[in-house]
N, C-alpha and C positions, 0 to 999 in steps of 0.2 A: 497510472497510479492514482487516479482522479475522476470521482465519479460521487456517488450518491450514500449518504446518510439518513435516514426518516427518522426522524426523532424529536425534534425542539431545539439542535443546537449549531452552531456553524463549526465548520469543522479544522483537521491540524492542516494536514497537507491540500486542505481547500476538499472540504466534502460537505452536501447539506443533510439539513435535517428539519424533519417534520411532525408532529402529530395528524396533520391533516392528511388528506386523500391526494395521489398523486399518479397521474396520466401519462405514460410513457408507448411514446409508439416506436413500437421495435422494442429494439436492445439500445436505447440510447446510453446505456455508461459503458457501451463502448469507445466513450472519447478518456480519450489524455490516461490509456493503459501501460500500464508499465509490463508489459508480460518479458518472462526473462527466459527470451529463445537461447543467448551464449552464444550467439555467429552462427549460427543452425541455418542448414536448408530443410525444408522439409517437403520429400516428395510422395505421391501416393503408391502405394506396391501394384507393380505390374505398369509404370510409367516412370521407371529409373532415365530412361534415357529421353523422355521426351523435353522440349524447353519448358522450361519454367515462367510461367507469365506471371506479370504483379496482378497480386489482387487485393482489387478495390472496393474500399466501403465508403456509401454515399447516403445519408438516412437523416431526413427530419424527423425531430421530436417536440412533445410538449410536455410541460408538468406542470404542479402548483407548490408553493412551496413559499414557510415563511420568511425567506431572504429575499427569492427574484419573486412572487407573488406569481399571478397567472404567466408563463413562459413559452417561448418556442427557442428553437435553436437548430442549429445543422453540424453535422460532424461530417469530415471526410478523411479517409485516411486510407493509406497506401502499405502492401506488407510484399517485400519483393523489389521495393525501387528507390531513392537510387541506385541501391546495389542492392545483391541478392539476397544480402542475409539481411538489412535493413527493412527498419518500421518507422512510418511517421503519420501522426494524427492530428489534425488541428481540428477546433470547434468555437464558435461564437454564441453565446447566451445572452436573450433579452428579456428583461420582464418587468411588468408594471407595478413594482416594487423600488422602483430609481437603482433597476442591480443593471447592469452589464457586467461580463466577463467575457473574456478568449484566454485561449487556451495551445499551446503546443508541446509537443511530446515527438521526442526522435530517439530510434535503438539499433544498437547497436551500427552506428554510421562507423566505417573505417578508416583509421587516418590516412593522409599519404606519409610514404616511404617507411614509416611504423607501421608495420603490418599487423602487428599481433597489438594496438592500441586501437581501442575503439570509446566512442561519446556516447552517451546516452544526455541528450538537453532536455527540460523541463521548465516552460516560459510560461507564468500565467499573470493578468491584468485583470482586476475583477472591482467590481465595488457593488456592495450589499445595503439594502433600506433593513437588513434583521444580520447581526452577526452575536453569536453569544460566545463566552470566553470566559471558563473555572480559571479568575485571577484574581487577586485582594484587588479593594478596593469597593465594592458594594457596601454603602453605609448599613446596612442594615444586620450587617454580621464587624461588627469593628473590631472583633477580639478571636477570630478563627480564621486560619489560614487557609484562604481559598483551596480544593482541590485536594488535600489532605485526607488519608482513608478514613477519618472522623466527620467529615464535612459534609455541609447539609447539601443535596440536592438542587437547591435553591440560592447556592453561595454562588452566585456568578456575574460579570458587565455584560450589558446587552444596551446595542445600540446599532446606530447603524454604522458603516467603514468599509473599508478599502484594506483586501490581501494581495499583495505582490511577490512574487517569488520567483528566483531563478538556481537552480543547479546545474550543474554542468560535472555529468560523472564522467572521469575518466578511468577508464579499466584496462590494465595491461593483461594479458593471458600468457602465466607460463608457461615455457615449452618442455613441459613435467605432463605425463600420463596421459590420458586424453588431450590433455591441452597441445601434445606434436604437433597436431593439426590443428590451424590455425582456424578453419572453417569445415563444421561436419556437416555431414548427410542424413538425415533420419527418413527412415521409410515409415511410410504409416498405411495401416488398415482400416479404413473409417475410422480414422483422429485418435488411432492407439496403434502404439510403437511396435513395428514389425521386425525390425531390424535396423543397425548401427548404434545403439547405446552405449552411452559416453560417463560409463561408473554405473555403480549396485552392485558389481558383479562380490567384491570383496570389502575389507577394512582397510588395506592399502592405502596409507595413504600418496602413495605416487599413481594410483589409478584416478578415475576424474578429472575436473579440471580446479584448477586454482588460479586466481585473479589476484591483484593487487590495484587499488582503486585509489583514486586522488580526486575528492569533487569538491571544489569551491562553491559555496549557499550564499544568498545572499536573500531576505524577507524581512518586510514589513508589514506589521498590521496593526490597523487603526481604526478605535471605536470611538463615536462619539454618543453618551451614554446623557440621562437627565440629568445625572448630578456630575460628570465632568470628562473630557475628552482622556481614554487612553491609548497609550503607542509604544511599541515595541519593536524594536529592531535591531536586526542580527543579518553579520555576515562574517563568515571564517572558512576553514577547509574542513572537511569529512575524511579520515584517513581509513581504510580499512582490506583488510584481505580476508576471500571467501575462497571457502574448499567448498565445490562442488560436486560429490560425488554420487549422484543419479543416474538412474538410466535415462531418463527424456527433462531436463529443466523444467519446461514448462507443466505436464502435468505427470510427477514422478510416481512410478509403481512399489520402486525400492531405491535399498540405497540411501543417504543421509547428506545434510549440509552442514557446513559449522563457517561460521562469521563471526567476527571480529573488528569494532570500530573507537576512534578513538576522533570526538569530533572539540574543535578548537574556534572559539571567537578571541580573535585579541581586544577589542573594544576598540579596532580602530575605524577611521570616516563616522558615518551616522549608528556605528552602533549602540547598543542601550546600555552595555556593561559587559565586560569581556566573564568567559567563564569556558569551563570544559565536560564533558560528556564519557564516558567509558560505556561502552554495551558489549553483549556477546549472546550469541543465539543459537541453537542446535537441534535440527532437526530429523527426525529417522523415518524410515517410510519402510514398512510390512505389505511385500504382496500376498495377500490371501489366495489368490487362486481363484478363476472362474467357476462358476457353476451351470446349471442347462438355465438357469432366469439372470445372470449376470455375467455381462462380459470382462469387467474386472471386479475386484474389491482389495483395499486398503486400506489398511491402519495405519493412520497419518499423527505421529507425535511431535510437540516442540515444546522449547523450554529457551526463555528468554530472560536477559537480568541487565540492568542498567545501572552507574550509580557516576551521580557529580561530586568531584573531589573539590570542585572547588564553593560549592556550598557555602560555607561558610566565611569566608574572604570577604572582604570587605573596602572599600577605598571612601574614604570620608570626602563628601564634596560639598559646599557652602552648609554645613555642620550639618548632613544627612549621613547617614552611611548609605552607600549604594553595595548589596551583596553581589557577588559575583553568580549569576543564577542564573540558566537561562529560559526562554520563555515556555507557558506552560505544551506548546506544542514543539516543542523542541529536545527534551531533555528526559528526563525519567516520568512518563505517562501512563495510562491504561485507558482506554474506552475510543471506541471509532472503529473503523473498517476493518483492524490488523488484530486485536489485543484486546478481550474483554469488550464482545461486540453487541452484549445488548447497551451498554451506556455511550452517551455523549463523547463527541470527542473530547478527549484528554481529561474526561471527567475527575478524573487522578491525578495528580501530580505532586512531587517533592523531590528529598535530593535521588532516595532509591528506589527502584522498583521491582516482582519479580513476577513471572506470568508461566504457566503450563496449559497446554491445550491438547485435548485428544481429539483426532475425528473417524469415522470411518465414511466412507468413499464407494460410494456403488455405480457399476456404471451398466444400466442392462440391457439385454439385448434389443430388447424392442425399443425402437426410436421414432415415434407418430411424427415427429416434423421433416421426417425425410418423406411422408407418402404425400404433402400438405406443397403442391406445385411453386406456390412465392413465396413461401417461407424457403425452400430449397434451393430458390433462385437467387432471392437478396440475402441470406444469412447462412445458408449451408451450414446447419447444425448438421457436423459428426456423428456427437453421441451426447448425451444430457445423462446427468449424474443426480443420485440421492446421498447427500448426506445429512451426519447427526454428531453432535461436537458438543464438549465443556470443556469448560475455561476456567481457570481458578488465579487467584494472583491478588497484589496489593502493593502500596505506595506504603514507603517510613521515611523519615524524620533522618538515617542513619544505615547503612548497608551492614544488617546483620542477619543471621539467617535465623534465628529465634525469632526476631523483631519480624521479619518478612511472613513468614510463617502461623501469627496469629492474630487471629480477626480477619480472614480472607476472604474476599469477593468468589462471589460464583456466578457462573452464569449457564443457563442450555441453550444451543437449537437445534435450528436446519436450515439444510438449505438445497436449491434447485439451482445447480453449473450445468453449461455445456458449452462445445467449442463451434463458436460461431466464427466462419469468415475464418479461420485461423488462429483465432482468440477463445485462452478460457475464460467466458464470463461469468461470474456468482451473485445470486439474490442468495440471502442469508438472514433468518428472522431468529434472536436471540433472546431472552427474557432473565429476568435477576427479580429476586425481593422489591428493586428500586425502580428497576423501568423496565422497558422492553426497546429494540432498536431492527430496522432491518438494513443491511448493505446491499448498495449495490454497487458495484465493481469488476473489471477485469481484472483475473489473473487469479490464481490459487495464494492462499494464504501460508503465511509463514516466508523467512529470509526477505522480506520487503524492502 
């Protein structure tokens, strides 16, 4: 879930950004991916019964970039071991910027004696000589609230700092519709679903599968800026249950998702002020149908909305009010990897939000990295996809749907995915009236 921004700003869930030029050997943001296999195996058609071996990604990279400045780094990660249906990635970044980061990411690891409970952990230690951050506080706007769908481009703290973050998701899978089984089998034909699909087939909702999810957060992040050090920190539980009813999780043909979360800081230990989170997200997915130049195509729709009830709350402490709010990469947002991707992360932010995204999806037949001998060997590109997507949405003051609905953000792009090593990875270049931004990231967008 952790990768790459280009744009000028630092990012929510630890992503950069750049206007400058940036050198990447390989597919380096395949570290720290969240791709959402669901306890899957996945075997190639016509190799059902052979063993399954783990396999290994092992790839230095470099880039340039305004937090770590000139960089190298190494990722390694495992998909296959220590159990079958488990992923784990760790990576180290250095650069002559005074940045260090590392980084880890584990999926779906199985509990003992809770079978149908599985982790997903998320550990990263990083410190930046560039982080930027849409939060009040910049003297030079003293009367506009940071990050606000009115707010200037230019409203933000920029210094340098330290992001630290841990979650720890825990996910039960009930034993409703797909979910019987506790671990499936996907057959694939070059990196598209041949057989065992686990939902699309109907609206049922006892077909699919559905989770129930407990993840304890815990983040801080600290800048120190010309005119004054800021810090923010939070830690609570993330509550939430997802229906997932697709044919392949990770890159769905059909079929739809719907999530539901409901995230809680109490303000206790070092946190900055307790507050709470309501979201919900919905996504459908349209098989088009092949044709003789495309192996598939897709109409990829979602629709996301967020809002903090506790907003406005307030607790007076040595005669300030502290509102109950949480930070701007935590709460109701738009802009970064997920959500209105040509802007900054969380370029947005207040107490509501609400976002729609269409994409369409191509994946065709011809694949040139399979004729290309080391690219075949270290990446094993499947299949490489074209797509084309808008985005529309916007941050209020207030969760109404008049309010949400005028003066909306827009933005287009594209973008170049394919499945490397087992992973879908996405470059994504988006543009708006305001900026332009390009992602780079594993895993398909939407239910993140």
């Amino acid at each position: 879930m952790t990768p790459y921004k280009f744009q000028g700003a630092k990012g929510g869930i630890f992503f950069l950004k750049t206007w400058r030029w940036v050198l990447l050997a390989g597919f380096s943001t395949l570290f720290l991916a969240e791709a959402a296999f669901g306890q899957s195996i996945y075997v190639a058609k016509g190799r059902e019964n052979e063993e399954r071996k783990p396999l290994e990604l092992k790839l230095p990279y470099a880039f340039y970039n305004e937090g770590f400045g000139a960089a190298v780094g190494g990722v390694y990660g495992v998909t296959g071991w220590p159990q079958k249906q488990s992923t784990f990635v760790a990576t180290v970044i250095g650069g002559t910027n005074s940045a260090l980061a590392g980084y880890f990411l584990g999926k779906d690891f199985q509990m003992p004696v809770i079978k149908r409970l599985f982790l997903d952990p998320i550990i990263a230690l990083s410190t930046f000589g560039d982080i930027k951050s849409f939060r009040n506080g910049n003297p030079s706007f003293p009367d506009q609230q940071a990050g606000n769908n009115d707010s200037s481009e230019n409203n933000y703290v920029k210094g340098s700092g330290q992001d630290n973050f841990v979650y720890l998701n825990f996910r039960y899978l009930l034993p409703i519709g797909h979910g019987k089984e506790v671990i499936n089998t996907y057959v694939m034909d070059r990196g598209l679903l041949y057989k065992g699909a686990t939902g699309g087939e109907s609206w049922n909702p006892l077909d699919g599968k559905t989770f129930i999810s407990v993840k304890p957060f815990y983040r801080s992040q600290t800048i120190s800026a010309d005119f004054g050090d800021f810090v923010k920190r939070t830690n609570g539980i993330d509550f939430g249950i997802l229906f997932q009813n697709t044919d392949l999780p990770s890159n769905p043909s059909q079929g739809n998702t719907l999530q539901l979360r409901y995230s809680q800081d109490w303000g206790w230990g070092d946190s900055s002020n307790p507050y709470n989170v309501l979201s919900g997200e919905y996504s459908h997915y349209f098989n088009l149908g092949p044709t003789e130049m495309f192996r598939q195509r897709v109409l990829a729709l979602d629709f996301w909305t967020a809002d903090v009830p506790s907003w406005n709350d307030f607790d007076t402490e040595g005669g300030q009010q502290v509102f109950h709010r949480p930070p701007a990469f935590q709460g109701a947002n738009l802009g970064g990897l997920w959500r209105m991707r040509a802007y900054p992360t969380s370029r947005f932010n207040d107490r509501a939000a609400i976002y729609y995204c269409a994409e369409i999806r191509l994946i065709p037949e011809w694949n040139p990295f399979a004729r290309i001998g080391w690219v075949e060997k270290y990446l094993s590109v499947a299949w490489w996809q074209w797509v084309f997507f808008a985005e529309i949405g916007r941050v209020a003051p207030s969760w109404t749907l008049d309010r949400l609905h005028q003066n909306m953000k827009v933005d287009v792009g594209v973008g170049i995915r394919g499945q490397v090593k087992g992973l879908v990875v996405r470059i994504d270049l988006a543009g708006s009236s305001e900026t332009w931004g390009v992602s780079m990231i594993v895993s398909q967008p939407f239910q993140w």
